[in-house]
C-alpha positions as CSV (number, residue, x, y, z in Angstrom):
1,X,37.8,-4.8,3.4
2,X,40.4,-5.7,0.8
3,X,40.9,-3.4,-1.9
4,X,39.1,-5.5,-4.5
5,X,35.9,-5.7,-2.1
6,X,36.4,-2.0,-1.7
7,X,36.3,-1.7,-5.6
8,X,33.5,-4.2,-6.3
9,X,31.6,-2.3,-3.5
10,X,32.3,1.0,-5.6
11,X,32.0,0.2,-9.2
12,X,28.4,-2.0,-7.6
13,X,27.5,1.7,-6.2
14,X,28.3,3.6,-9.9
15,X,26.0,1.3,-11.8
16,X,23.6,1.8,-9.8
17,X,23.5,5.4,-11.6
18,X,23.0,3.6,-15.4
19,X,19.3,3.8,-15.9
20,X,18.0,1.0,-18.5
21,X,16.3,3.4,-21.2
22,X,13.1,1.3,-21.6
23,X,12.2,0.6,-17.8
24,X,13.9,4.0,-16.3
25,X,15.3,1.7,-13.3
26,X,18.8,1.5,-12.6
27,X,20.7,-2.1,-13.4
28,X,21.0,-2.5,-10.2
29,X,17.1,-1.9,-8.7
30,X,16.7,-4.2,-11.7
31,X,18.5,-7.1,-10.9
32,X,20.2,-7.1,-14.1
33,X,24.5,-6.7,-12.7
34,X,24.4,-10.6,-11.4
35,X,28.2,-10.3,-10.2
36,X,31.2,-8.1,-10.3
37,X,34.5,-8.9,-10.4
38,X,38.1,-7.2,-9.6
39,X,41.4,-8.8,-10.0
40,X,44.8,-7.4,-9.5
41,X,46.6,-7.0,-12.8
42,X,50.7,-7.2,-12.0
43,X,51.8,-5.2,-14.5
44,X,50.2,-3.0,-16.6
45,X,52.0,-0.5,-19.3
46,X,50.8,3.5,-18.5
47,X,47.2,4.3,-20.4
48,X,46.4,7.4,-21.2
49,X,42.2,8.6,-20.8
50,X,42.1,9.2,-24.4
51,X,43.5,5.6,-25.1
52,X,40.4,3.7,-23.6
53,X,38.2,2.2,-26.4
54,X,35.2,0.3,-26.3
55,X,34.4,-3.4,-28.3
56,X,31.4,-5.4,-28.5
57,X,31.2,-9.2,-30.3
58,X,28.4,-10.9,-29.9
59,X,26.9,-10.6,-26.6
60,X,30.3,-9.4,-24.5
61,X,31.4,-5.6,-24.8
62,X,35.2,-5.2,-23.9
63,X,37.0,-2.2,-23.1
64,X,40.7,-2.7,-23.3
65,X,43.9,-0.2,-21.8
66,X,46.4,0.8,-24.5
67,X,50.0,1.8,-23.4
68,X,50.8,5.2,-24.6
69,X,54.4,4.6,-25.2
70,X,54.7,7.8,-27.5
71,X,54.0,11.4,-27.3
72,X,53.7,11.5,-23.5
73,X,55.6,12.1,-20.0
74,X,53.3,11.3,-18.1
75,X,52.6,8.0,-16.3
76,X,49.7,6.6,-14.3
77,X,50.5,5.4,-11.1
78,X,47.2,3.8,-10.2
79,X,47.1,0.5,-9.1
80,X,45.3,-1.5,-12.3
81,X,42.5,-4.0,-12.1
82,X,40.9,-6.1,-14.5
83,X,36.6,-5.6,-13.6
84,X,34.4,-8.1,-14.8
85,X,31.0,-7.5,-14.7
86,X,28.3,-9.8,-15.4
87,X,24.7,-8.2,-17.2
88,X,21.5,-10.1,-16.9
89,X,20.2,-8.5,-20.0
90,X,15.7,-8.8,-19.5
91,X,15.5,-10.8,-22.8
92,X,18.2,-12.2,-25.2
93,X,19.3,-9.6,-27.9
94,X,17.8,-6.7,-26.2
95,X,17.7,-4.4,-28.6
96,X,19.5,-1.7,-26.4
97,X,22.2,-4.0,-25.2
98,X,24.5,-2.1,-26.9
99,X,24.0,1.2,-24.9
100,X,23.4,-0.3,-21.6
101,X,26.9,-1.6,-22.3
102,X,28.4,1.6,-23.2
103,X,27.4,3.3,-19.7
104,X,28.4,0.2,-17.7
105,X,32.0,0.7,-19.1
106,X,31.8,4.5,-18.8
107,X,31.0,3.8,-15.2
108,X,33.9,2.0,-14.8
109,X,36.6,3.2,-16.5
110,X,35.5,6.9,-15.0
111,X,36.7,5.2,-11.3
112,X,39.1,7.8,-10.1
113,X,41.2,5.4,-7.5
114,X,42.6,2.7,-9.8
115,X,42.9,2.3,-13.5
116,X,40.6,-0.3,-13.7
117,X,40.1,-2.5,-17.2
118,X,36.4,-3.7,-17.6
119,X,35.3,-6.8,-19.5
120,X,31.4,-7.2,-19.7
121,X,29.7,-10.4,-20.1
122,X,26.1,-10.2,-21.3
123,X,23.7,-12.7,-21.0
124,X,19.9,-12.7,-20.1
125,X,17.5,-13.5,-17.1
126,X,16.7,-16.7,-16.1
127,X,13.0,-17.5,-16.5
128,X,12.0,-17.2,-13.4
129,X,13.8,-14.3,-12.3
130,X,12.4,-12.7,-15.3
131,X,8.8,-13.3,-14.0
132,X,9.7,-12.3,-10.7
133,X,11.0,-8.8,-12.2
134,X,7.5,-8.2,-14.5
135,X,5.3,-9.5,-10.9
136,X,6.9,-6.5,-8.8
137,X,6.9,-4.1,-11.5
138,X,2.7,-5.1,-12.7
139,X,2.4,-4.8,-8.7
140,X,3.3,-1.2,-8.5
141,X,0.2,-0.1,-10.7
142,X,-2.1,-2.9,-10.9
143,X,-4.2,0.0,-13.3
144,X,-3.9,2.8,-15.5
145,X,-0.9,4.8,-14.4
146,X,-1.8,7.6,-15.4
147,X,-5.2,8.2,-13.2
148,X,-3.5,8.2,-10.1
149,X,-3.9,11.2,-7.8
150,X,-1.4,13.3,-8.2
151,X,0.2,12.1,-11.2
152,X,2.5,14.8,-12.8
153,X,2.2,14.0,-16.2
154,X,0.9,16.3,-18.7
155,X,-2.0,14.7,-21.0
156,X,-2.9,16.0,-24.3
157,X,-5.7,14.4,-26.5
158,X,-5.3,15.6,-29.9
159,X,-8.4,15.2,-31.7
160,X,-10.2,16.4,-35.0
161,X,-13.7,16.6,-36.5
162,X,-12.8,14.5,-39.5
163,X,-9.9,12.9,-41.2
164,X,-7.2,14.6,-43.6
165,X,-7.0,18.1,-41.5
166,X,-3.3,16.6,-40.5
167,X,-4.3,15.6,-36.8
168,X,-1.3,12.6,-36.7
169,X,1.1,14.6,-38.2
170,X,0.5,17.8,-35.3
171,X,1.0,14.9,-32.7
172,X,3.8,13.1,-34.3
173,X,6.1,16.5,-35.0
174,X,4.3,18.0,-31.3
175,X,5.8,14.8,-29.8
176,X,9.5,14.6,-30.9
177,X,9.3,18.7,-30.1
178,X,8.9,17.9,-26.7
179,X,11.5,15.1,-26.5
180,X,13.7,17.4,-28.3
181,X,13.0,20.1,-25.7
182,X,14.2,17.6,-23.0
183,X,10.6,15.9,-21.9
184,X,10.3,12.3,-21.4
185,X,7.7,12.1,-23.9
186,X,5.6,8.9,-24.5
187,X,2.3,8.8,-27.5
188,X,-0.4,6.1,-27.8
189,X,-1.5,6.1,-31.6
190,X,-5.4,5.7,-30.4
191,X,-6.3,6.0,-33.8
192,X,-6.8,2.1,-34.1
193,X,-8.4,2.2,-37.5
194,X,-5.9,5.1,-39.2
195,X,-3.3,4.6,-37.5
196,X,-0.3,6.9,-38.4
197,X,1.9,7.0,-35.6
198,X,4.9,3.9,-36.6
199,X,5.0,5.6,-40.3
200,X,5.8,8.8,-39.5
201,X,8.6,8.3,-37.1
202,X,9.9,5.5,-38.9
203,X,9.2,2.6,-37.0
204,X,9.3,-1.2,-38.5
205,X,9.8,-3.2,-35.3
206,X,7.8,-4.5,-32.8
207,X,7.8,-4.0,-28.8
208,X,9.7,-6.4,-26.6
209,X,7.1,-8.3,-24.6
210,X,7.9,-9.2,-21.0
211,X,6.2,-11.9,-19.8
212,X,3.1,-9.6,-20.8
213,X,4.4,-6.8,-20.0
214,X,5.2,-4.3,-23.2
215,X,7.9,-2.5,-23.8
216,X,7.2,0.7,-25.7
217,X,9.6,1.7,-29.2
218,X,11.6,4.7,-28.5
219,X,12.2,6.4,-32.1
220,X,13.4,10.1,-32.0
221,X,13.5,10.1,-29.0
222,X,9.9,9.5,-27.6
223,X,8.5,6.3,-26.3
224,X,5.5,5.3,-29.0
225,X,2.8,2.4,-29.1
226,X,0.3,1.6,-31.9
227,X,-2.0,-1.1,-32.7
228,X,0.7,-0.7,-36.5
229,X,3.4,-2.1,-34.5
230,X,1.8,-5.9,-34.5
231,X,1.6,-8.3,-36.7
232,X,-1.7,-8.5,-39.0
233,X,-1.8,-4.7,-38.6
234,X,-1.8,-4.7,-42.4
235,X,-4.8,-6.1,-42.8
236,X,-8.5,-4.6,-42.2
237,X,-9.6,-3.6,-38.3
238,X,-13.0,-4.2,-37.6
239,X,-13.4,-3.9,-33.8
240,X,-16.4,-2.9,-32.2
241,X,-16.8,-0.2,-28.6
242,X,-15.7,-2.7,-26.4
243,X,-13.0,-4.4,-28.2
244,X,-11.8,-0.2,-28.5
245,X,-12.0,0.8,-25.5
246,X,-9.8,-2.4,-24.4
247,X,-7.5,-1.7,-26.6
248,X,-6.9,1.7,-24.6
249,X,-6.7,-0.1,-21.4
250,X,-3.9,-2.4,-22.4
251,X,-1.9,0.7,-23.9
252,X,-2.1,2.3,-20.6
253,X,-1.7,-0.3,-18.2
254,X,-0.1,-3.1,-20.3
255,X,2.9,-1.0,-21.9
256,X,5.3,0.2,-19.5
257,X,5.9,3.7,-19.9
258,X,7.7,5.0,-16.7
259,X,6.8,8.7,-15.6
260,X,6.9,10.5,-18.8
261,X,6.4,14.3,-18.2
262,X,4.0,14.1,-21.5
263,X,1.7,11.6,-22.8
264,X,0.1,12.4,-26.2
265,X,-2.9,10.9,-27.9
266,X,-3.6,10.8,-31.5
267,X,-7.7,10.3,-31.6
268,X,-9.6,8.6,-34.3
269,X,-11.6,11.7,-36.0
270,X,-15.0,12.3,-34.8
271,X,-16.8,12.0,-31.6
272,X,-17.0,8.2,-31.2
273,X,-16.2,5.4,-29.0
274,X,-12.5,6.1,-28.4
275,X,-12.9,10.1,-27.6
276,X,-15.4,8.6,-25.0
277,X,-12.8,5.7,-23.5
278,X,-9.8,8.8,-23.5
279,X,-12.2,10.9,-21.2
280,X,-13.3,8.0,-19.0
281,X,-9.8,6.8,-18.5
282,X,-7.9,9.8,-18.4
283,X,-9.7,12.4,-16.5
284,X,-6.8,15.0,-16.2
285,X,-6.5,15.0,-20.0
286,X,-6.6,18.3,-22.0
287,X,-8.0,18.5,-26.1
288,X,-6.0,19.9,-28.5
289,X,-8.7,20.2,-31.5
290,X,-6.8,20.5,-34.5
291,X,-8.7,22.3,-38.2
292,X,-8.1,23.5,-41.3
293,X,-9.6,26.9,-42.6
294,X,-12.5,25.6,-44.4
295,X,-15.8,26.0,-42.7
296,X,-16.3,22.4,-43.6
297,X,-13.5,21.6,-41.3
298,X,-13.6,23.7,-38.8
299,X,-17.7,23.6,-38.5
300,X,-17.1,19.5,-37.7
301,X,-14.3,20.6,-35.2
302,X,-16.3,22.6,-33.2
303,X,-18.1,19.0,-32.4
304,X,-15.3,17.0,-31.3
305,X,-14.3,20.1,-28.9
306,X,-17.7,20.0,-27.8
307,X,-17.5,16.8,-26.0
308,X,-15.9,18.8,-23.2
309,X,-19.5,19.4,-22.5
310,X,-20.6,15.8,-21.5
311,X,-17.2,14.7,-20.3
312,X,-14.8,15.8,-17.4
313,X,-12.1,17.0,-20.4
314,X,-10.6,20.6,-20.6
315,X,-9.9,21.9,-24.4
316,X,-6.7,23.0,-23.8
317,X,-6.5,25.1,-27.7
318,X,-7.1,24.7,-31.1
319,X,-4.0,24.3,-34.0
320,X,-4.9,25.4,-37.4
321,X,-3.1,23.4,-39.8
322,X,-2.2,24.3,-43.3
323,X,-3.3,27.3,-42.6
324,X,-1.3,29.2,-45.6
325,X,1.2,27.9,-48.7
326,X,4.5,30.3,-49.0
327,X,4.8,31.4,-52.2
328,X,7.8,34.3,-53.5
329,X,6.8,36.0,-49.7
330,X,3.1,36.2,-50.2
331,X,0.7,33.9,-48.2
332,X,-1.4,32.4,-50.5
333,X,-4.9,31.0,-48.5
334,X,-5.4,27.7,-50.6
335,X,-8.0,26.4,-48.2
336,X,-9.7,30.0,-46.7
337,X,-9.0,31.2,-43.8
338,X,-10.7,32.0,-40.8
339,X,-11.9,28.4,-39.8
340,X,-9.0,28.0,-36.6
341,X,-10.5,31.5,-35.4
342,X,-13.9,30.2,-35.7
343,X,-13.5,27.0,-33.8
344,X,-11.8,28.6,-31.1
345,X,-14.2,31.8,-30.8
346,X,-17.5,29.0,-30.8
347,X,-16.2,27.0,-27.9
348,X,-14.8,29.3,-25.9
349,X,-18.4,30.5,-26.3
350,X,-19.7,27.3,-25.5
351,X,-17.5,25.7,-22.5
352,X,-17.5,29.4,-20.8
353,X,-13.7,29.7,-21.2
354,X,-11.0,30.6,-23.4
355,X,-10.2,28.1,-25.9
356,X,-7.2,29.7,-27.7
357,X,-6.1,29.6,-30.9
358,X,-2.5,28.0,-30.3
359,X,-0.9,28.3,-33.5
360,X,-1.8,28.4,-37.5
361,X,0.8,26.4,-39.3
362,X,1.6,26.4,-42.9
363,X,1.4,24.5,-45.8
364,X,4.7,22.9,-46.6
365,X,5.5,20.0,-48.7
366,X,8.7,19.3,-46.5
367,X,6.4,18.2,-43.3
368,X,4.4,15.4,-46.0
369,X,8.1,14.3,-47.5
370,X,10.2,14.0,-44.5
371,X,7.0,12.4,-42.1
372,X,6.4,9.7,-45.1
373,X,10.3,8.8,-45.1
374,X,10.4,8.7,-41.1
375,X,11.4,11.5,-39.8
376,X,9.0,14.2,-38.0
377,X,9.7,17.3,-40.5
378,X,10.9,19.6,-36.8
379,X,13.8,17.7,-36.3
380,X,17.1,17.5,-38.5
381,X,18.7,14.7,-39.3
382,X,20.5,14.0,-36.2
383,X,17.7,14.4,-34.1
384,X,18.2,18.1,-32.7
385,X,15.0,20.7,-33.3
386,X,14.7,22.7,-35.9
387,X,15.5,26.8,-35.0
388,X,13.7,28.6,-38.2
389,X,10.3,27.6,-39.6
390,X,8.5,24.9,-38.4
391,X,10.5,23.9,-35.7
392,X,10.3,27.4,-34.1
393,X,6.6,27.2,-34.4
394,X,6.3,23.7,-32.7
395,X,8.3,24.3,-30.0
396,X,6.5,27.4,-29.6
397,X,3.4,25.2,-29.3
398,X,4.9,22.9,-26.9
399,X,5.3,25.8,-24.8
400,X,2.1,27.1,-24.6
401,X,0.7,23.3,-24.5
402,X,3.1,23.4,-20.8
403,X,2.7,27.2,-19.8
């Protein structure tokens, strides 16, 4: 083998370790690296690793060699190749060309055994090798993924006796905690009337559809669908039991999620049709009933827990939210207390086992501000979780929640 089929062979073999972040395949299982290229480049001045820099016009990314003339006595002696590697991108102006480019050059300017040059050129499936991708991924579930036997993902319906007690903003900051912990964490906004989900992490765009096959939008870091994300969204729902329950069929086995490690749920209050479909469709899945102090909270969140009884659905805990306000070190009890204590005291009564109080979180005008501009109030600006406050009690939730 000549040493350019040697380094096609090898650079072919290192992309096969770039995983495309919305399918979790590799470009190659994909089909998406169409060709790769190596060409012998006769003279090429000494580079330097810190002299490699990245460029991306239009649909090609370049990475071009710099001679480092100055400052240095040491050469590279590597034989030098210009690589050229084609990129079937799944759809034009895939919204994550940009970083499947990145690791495709990282991949190759890493080689260790020539200093090798790489030139990407991006363009997008044909039609009908598009259709052929979406046919063999549909065929390895043909139904909802996530009531398979065996399955490893951990399913957590979060659910509330009625609106307002802060049930979307639990699963919103409960769901970048866990992809902040390092979880491949996917939600489904079931709350098809209410829906909260797109607001609070910031999300104006829509998924990519694959031949009917939907891609899922990442935002801080975990994979999110809701019935906000489409257009007419804006304008009054009024979908009767079937239409629901549908609705929750298509965002488990129309939306490709991959094997997240969690799936959340944010339920419609109540007791109605949707807490019914979760339970049918999603056997293994555990209730998180969320309150506030108030008896008439926590009296109506005793209800939506006990559906345990008529369903095959574990309640996993109970979360008291705004539980206390801060005020010059004193905890002042705006709204009672008591009420998270109650609900978790009556079921554990009722279901005949213990239904723990998981956490009692506080009253802070941060998580409202922050979740209303985008951005789940445990997580700083650049994404990484919060140590004091509310991030420590999150992730300390999240870790009870997978204990």
């Amino acid at each position: 083998m000549s040493d350019t089929r040697q380094i096609e062979a090898a650079i072919y073999e290192r992309l096969s370790r770039v995983i495309d972040p919305e399918l979790g395949r590799s470009v190659t299982d994909l089909g998406m690296i169409a060709a790769i290229n190596a060409t012998p480049v006769s003279a090429l001045a000494p580079a330097s690793d810190d002299t490699i820099t990245a460029s991306s016009h239009g649909n090609a990314g370049t990475a071009h060699a710099v001679a480092a003339e100055a400052g240095t006595d040491t050469a590279d002696h590597r034989e030098a190749y210009d690589v050229t590697v084609h990129v079937e991108l799944t759809v034009p102006g895939c919204p994550l060309s940009q970083t499947i480019t990145n690791q495709i050059n990282g991949a190759v300017t890493s080689y260790p055994d020539a200093q090798l040059t790489p030139h990407i050129e991006v363009g997008s499936m044909s039609r009908d090798k598009l259709a052929d991708l979406v046919a063999d991924l549909k065929a390895e579930r043909k139904q909802n993924p996530f009531s398979k036997p065996g399955v490893k993902t951990r399913i957590f319906a979060i659910a509330s006796g009625k609106g307002g007690v802060g049930k979307s903003s639990v699963t919103a900051n409960l769901a970048a905690t866990f992809a902040a912990l390092g979880y491949d964490t996917a939600a489904i906004d079931a709350d098809i009337y209410g829906f909260s989900l797109p607001r609070l992490f910031g999300v104006h765009t829509q998924p990519t559809n694959l031949n009917g096959m939907l891609m899922p939008v990442t935002a801080w870091g975990a994979k999110l669908i809701s019935i906000g994300m489409f257009a007419g969204a804006d304008r009054a729902i009024l979908w009767r039991g079937p239409r629901l329950q549908r609705s929750l069929e298509q965002f488990l086995s129309d939306v490709w999620w991959g094997s997240p490690d969690v799936l959340l749920l944010d339920l419609a209050p109540g007791t109605g049709d949707m807490a019914i479909s979760v339970a049918q469709a999603l056997p293994n899945a555990e209730l998180v009933v969320v309150t506030t102090p108030q008896p008439s909270a926590s009296d109506i969140a005793v209800r939506s827990g006990l559906v345990a009884l008529q369903v095959p659905m574990k309640v996993r805990g109970v979360v008291e939210n705004m539980s206390y306000y801060q005020h010059n070190g004193e905890k002042l009890r705006i709204f009672g207390e008591g009420g998270g204590r109650r609900v978790s005291d009556q079921l554990t009564e009722a279901l005949g086992y213990d239904v723990p109080l998981m956490a009692q979180l506080p009253l802070v005008p941060e998580v409202r501000e922050t979740g209303e501009a985008g951005r789940p109030a445990v997580l700083h600006a650049d994404g990484a979780l919060r140590t004091d406050g509310i991030g420590a009690t999150f992730r300390g939730l999240a870790e009870q929640l997978m204990g």
